[in-house]
C-alpha positions, 0 to 999 in steps of 0.5 A: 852482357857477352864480353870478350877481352883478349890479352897475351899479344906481343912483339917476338922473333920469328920462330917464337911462340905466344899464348893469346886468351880471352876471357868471356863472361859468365854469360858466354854458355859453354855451348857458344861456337868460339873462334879466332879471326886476325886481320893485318892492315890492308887485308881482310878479316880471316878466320884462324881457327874454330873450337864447337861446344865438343871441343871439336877444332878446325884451323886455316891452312896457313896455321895448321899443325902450329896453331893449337887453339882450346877453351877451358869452360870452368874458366870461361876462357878461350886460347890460343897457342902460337908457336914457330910464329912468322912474319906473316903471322902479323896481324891483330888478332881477335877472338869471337863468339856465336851463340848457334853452336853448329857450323863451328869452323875456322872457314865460318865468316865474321858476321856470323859471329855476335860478340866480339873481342877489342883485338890484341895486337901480335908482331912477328919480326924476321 
């Protein structure tokens, strides 16, 4: 009974910022490895950014030091703040979650993660 729902997506201006979150369901322990993936069209999946059951976090290339993902357990909610956005950051982005705590890193693949969110679209115009 894992559920993942993602909001806080949207249309801005490029250099703009955006908070995604995704509320989890109780049953998503605090131990669970959380992370965002995005995926634009025509292009795959990839990792955006992975937080472990330390709070320990890891970030692609292409986001790192604008990216700032967290997770605050007594909520049961993970985030994901935007800033100095790109059009290249286009894409939906959705958030993840593994019950295997370990190897908890933006570089980990999509079938490594269980559950998934439905996506909450992000667009960036220039």
């Amino acid at each position: 009974q894992v559920e993942l729902v993602e909001s806080g997506g949207g249309s801005v201006q490029a250099g703009g910022s955006l908070r995604l979150s995704c509320a989890a369901s109780r049953y998503t322990h605090t131990t669970y490895c959380m992370a965002w993936f995005r995926q634009a069209p025509g292009k795959e999946r990839e990792g955006v950014a992975a937080i472990d059951s330390d709070g320990n976090t890891s970030y692609a290339d292409s986001v790192q030091g604008r990216f700032t993902i967290s997770r605050d357990n007594n909520k049961n909610t993970l985030y994901l703040q935007m800033n100095s956005l790109q059009p290249e950051d286009t894409a939906m982005y959705y958030c993840a979650a593994d019950p295997w705590r370990f190897y908890c890193s933006s570089s980990r693949i999509p079938n490594n993660f269980r559950y998934w969110g439905q996506g909450t679209q992000v667009t960036v115009s220039s």
